[in-house]
TORGULUM-538606 format. One record per residue (C-alpha): x, y, z; residue in three letters. Coordinates in steps of 0.1 Angstrom, whole numbers, padded with zeros to 4 digits, always signed. Layout:
% residues N
XYZAla/...
This chain:
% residues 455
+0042+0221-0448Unk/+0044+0218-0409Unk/+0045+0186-0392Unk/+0013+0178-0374Unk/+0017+0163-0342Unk/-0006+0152-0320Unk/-0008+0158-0280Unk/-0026+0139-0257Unk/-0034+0152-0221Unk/-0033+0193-0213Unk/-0013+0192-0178Unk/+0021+0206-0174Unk/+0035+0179-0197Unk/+0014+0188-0222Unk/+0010+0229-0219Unk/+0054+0223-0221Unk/+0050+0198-0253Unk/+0024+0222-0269Unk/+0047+0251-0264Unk/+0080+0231-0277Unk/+0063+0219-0309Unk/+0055+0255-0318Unk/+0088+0263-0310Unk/+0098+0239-0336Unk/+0073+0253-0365Unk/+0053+0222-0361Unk/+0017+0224-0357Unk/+0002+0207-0327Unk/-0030+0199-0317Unk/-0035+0188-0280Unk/-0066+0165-0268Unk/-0076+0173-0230Unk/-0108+0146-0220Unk/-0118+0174-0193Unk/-0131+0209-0197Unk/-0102+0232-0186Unk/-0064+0224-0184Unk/-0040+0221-0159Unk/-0046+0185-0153Unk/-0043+0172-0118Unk/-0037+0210-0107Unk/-0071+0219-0118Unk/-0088+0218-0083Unk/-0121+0206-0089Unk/-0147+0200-0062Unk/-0168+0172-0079Unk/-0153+0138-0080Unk/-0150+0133-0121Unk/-0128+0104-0121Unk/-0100+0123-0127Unk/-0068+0127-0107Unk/-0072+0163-0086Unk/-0051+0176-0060Unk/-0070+0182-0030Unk/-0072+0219-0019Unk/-0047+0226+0007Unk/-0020+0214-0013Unk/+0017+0230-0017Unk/+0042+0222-0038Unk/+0073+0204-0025Unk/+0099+0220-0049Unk/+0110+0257-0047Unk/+0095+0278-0073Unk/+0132+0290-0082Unk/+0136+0254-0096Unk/+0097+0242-0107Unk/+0095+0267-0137Unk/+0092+0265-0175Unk/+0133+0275-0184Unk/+0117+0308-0201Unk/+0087+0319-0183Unk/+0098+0324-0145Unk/+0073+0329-0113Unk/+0066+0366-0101Unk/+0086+0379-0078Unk/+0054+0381-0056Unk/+0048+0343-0057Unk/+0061+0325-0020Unk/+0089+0298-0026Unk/+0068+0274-0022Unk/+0031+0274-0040Unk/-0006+0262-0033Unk/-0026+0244-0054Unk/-0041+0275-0064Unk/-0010+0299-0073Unk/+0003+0270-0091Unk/-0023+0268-0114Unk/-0027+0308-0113Unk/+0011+0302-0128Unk/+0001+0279-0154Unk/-0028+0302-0169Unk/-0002+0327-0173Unk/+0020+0305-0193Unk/-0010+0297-0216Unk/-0021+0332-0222Unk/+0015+0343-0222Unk/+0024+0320-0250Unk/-0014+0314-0265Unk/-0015+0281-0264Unk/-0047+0277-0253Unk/-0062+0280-0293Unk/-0042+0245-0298Unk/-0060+0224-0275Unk/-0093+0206-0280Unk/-0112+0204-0249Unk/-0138+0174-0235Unk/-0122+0153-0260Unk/-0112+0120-0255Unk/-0084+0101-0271Unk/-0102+0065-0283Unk/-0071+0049-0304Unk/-0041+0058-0314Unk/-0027+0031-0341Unk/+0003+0032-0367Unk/-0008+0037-0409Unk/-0004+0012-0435Unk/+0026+0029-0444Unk/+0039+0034-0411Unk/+0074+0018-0417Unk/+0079+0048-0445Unk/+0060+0078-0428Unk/+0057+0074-0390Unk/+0021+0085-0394Unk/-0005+0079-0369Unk/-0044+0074-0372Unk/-0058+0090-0343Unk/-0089+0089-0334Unk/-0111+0111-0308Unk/-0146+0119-0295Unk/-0159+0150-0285Unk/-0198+0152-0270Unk/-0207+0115-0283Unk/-0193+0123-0319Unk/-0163+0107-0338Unk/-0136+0123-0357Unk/-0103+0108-0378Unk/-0074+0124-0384Unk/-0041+0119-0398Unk/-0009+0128-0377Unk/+0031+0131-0382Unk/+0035+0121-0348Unk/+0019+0117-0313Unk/+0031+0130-0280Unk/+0016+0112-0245Unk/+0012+0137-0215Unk/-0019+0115-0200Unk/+0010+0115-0167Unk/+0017+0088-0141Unk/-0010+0094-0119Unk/-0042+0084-0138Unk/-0052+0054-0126Unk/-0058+0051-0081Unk/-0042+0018-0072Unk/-0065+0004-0046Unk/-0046-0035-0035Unk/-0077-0042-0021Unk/-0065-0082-0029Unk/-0039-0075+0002Unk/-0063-0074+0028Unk/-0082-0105+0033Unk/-0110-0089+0057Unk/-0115-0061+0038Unk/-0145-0066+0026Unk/-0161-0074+0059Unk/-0158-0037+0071Unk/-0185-0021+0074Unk/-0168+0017+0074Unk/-0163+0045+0040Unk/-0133+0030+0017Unk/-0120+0056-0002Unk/-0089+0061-0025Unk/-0067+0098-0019Unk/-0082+0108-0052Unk/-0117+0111-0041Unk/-0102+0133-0011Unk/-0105+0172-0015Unk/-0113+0188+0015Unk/-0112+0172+0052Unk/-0153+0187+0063Unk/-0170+0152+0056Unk/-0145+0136+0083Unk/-0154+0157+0113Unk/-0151+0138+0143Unk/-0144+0103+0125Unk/-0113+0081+0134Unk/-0097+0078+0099Unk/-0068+0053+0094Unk/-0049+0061+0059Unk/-0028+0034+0049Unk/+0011+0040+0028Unk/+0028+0070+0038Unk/+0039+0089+0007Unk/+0037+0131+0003Unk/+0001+0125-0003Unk/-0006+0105+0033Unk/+0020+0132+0051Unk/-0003+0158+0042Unk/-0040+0141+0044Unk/-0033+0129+0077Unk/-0019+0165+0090Unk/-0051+0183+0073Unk/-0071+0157+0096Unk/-0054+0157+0124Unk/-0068+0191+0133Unk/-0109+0177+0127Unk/-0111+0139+0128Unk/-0111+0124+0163Unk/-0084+0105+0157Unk/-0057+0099+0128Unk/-0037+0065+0123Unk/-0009+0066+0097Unk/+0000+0030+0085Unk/+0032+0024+0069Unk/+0051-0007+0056Unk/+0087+0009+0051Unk/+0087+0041+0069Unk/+0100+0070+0053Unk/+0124+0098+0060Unk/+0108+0136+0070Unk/+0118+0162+0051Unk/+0112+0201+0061Unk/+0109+0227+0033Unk/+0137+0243+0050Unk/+0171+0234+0049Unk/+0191+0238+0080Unk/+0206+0274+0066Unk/+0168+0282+0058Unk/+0170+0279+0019Unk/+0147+0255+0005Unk/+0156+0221+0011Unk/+0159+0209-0026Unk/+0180+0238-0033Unk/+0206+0220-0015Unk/+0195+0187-0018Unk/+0195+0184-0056Unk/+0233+0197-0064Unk/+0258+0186-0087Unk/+0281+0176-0062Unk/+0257+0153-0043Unk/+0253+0134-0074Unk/+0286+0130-0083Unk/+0291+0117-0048Unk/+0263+0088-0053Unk/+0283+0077-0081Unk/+0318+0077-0060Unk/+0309+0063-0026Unk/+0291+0033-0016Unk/+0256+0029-0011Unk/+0257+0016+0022Unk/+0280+0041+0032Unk/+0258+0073+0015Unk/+0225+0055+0034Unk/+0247+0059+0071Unk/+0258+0094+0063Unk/+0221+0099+0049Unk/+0207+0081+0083Unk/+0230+0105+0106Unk/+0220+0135+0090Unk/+0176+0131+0088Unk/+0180+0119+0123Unk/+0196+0151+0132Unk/+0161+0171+0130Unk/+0144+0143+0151Unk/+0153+0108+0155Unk/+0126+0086+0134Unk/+0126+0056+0148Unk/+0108+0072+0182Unk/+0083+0087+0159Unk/+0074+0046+0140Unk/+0087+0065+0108Unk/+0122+0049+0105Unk/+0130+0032+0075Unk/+0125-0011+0075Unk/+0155-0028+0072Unk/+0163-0038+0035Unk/+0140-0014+0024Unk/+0154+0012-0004Unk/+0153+0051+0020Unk/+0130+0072+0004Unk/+0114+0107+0014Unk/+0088+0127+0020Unk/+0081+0167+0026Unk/+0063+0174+0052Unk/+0069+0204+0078Unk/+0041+0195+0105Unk/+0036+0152+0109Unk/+0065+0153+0133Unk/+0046+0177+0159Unk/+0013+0160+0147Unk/+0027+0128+0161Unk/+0042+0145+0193Unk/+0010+0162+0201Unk/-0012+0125+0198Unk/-0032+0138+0172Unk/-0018+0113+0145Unk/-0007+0080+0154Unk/+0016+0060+0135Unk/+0011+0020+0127Unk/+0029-0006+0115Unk/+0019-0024+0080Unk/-0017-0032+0074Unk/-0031-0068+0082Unk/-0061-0075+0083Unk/-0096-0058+0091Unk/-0129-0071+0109Unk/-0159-0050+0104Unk/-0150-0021+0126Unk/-0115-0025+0136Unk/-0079-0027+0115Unk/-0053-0055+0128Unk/-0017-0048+0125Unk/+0015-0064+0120Unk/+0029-0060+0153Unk/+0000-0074+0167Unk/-0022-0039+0179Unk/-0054-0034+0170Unk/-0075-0002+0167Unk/-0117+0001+0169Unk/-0140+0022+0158Unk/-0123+0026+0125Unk/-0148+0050+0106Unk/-0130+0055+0075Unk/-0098+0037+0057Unk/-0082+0058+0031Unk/-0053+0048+0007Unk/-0029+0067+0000Unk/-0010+0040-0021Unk/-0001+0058-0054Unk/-0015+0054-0087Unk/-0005+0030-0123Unk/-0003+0047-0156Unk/-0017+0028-0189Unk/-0021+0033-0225Unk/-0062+0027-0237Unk/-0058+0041-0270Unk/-0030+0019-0276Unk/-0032-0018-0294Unk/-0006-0046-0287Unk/+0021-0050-0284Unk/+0024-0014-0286Unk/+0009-0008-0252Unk/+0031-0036-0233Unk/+0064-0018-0244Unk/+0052+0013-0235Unk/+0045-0001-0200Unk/+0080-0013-0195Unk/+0106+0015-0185Unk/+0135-0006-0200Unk/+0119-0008-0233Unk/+0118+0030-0236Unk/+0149+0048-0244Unk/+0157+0078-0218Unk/+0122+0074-0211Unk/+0105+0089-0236Unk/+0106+0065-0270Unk/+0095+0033-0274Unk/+0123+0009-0284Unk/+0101-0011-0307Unk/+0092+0015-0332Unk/+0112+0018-0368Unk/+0104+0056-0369Unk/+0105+0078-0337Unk/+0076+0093-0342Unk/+0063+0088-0308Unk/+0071+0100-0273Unk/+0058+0092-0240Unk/+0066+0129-0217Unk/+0066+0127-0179Unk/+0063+0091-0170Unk/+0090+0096-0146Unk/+0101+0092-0111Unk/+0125+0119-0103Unk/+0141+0133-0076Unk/+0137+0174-0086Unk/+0110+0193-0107Unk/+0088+0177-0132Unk/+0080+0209-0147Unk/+0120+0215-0156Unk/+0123+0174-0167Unk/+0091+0175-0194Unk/+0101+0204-0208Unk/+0130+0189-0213Unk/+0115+0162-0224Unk/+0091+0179-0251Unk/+0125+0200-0261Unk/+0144+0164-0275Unk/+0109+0150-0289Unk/+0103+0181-0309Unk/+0140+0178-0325Unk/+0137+0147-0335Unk/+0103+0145-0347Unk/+0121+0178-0370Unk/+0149+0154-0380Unk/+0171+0181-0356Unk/+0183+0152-0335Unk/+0185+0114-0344Unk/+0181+0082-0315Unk/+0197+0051-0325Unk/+0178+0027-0351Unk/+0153+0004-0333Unk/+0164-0029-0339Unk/+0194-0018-0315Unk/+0173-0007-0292Unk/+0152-0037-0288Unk/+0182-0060-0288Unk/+0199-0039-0258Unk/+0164-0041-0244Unk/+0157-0072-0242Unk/+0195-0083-0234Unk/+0191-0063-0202Unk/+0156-0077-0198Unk/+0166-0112-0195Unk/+0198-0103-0169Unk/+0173-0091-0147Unk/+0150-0124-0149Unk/+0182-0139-0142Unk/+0194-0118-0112Unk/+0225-0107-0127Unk/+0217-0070-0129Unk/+0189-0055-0106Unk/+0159-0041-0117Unk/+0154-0007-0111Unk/+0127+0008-0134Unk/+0110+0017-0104Unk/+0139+0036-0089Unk/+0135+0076-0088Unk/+0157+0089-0116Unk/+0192+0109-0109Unk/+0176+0148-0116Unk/+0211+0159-0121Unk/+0223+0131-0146Unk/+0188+0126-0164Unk/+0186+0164-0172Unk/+0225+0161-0184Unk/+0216+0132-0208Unk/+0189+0151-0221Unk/+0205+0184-0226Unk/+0233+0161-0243Unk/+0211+0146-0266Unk/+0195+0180-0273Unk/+0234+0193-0283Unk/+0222+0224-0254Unk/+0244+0207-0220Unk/+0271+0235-0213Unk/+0304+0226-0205Unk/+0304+0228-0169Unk/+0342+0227-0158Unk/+0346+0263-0186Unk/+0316+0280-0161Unk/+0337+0279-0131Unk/+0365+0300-0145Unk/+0334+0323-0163Unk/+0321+0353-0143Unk/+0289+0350-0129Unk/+0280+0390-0136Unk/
């Protein structure tokens, strides 16, 4: 008799963990709160309270490198995707593989807790409700693809005068479409992909645009100097074997030289604050947005009044209209009881990033809460690929009271400064995809392809 295994959340991480349990003869059923999946691809015009891109979004990885390993784009699709072909992609890996028979639609997960018997069976209670009605069932294991960006973080608590303006507040997930700003001056505060491209999409109808940003951030182009796509040559073996040889401070000057050869940032306010770890965005237009005045760039956030927003180096700009954050979003566990959900929380207490240390069977697994530098798509299905196995009894982790104990060895060096902390680092794409394909036993032996023909 097939396994049964649960699968919470129908975006990519789930349509890849769906896919990889039938490839496994186990029998999945997926749980998707909304009526259609996709997740945050699923362009949606009403705000739901769920994470949706907003319309004139493109993807920031090459389509050559943002697949499913065996279901690759059209050759009529552009490199680089909207919102809308992306998701046009997605419905034809559903139909393509008929997944969509598996998933369980307006159904949402209420709790997810281990059986009596749990120590013996790695069975889970799960249950769900579907139009005010409740339902129990019995699964061999759980998969979560809810993703990292469910909840808005809105640090509210870091501006003291914030509640005295009198303007629109609003979080980037609320923002679709840039109509209801016409005319406005919009400040959006943290400058990630998301505030690159909300602030160039309002540049061209709100009066004025000011970008706030506390670390600055390096610009990106989707083009590469030779004019393939930039992560094509960006995310390469060699680079990551050269972050493990050199120095950091020596790969951040080499890395300083280079992204200040398109344009030098600190004339544009986007250069990186001292002490602060470099990180990037994709963006092909916010340099000529700032050029041309139509977006302004600001130093950290202070304070507000009721119509104005102070800043750090001491400018201040009226007539605010509207402050948007941009400042990311937290990921968490409802369904989940203590201490359950804390472990799952903490990075270091989940082995590759997928299985919770703390559990004596490995029956569950936590797909795409990472950071990465490279394609999510490629990374979850990757992901899904190991959880399947072992859930099979295919592959085998290490038992979980060794787990825990190198867990919490490393927890208490950090707390004590001897190691640093970096769960909140972007992972190595190159050297997290090896470790998985490892695990999986599918990693080729790289040095053998060089001397193999490529025809």
């Amino acid at each position: 008799m097939a396994k049964r295994v649960a699968v919470i959340g129908a975006g990519v991480s789930g349509l890849s963990s769906i896919k990889c349990c039938l490839d496994e003869d186990l029998e999945p059923t997926c749980f998707e709160r909304s009526n259609d999946f996709g997740g945050l691809w699923k362009f949606s015009e009403t705000k739901d309270g769920m994470t949706r891109v907003y319309r004139s979004l493109l993807t920031n990885v090459c389509k050559e490198m943002s697949c499913y390993s065996d279901f690759p784009y059209n050759e009529d699709y552009p490199n680089f995707m909207s919102q809308e072909k992306f998701w046009n992609y997605l419905q034809e890996f559903v139909e393509h593989f008929g997944l969509l028979k598996y998933i369980q639609f307006k159904t949402t997960v209420c709790s997810v807790t281990k059986r009596p018997d749990f120590s013996e069976t790695g069975q889970w209670d799960v249950v769900t409700e579907t139009e005010g009605k409740q339902d129990r069932a019995v699964f061999d294991a759980v998969m979560v693809c809810t993703g990292r960006f469910l909840n808005p973080h809105l640090p509210l608590e870091s501006f003291p005068g914030i509640h005295k303006f009198k303007g629109q507040i609003l979080h980037s997930q609320d923002y679709r479409t840039p109509d209801a700003f016409q005319g406005k001056r919009v400040l959006l505060i943290g400058l990630g992909n998301s505030g690159g491209d909300i602030a160039v999409e309002l540049s061209r109808i709100a009066s004025q645009v000011f970008l706030s940003t506390r670390t600055g951030s390096w610009v990106v182009s989707r083009a590469s100097d030779g004019g393939y796509p930039s992560n094509m040559m960006s995310i390469r073996r060699w680079h990551s074997f050269q972050t493990q040889l050199l120095p950091a401070c020596f790969l951040n000057w080499i890395q300083e030289r280079h992204m200040n050869k398109r344009f030098n940032h600190e004339d544009y306010g986007l250069s990186i604050t001292k002490g602060k770890k470099p990180k990037f965005i994709v963006n092909d237009e916010l340099p000529t947005c700032i050029l041309c005045g139509t977006v302004t760039m600001k130093t950290s956030t202070k304070d507000f009044t009721e119509t104005s927003a102070v800043f750090e180096d001491g400018t201040i700009e009226a007539n605010i209209d509207v402050v948007i954050f941009t400042t990311g979003y937290t990921f968490s566990f409802p369904f989940f009881e203590e201490p359950l959900k804390s472990f799952c929380t903490k990075k270091i207490f989940l082995y590759k990033h997928v299985f919770p240390s703390n559990l004596e069977r490995a029956t569950l697994a936590l797909i795409g809460f990472i950071g990465l530098k490279g394609s999510i798509l490629a990374s979850t299905e990757l992901q899904a690929r190991w959880a399947t196995r072992v859930f099979k009894g295919l592959c085998r982790i290490p038992p979980s009271q060794k787990l825990m104990a190198e867990a919490t060895k490393k927890e208490q060096l950090i707390k004590r400064g001897v190691i640093k902390d970096a769960s909140q680092d972007k992972l190595d794409y190159i050297l997290y995809m090896d470790e998985l394909a490892t695990c999986i036993g599918s990693k080729p032996n790289i040095p053998l392809l060089f001397l193999t023909d490529p025809d």
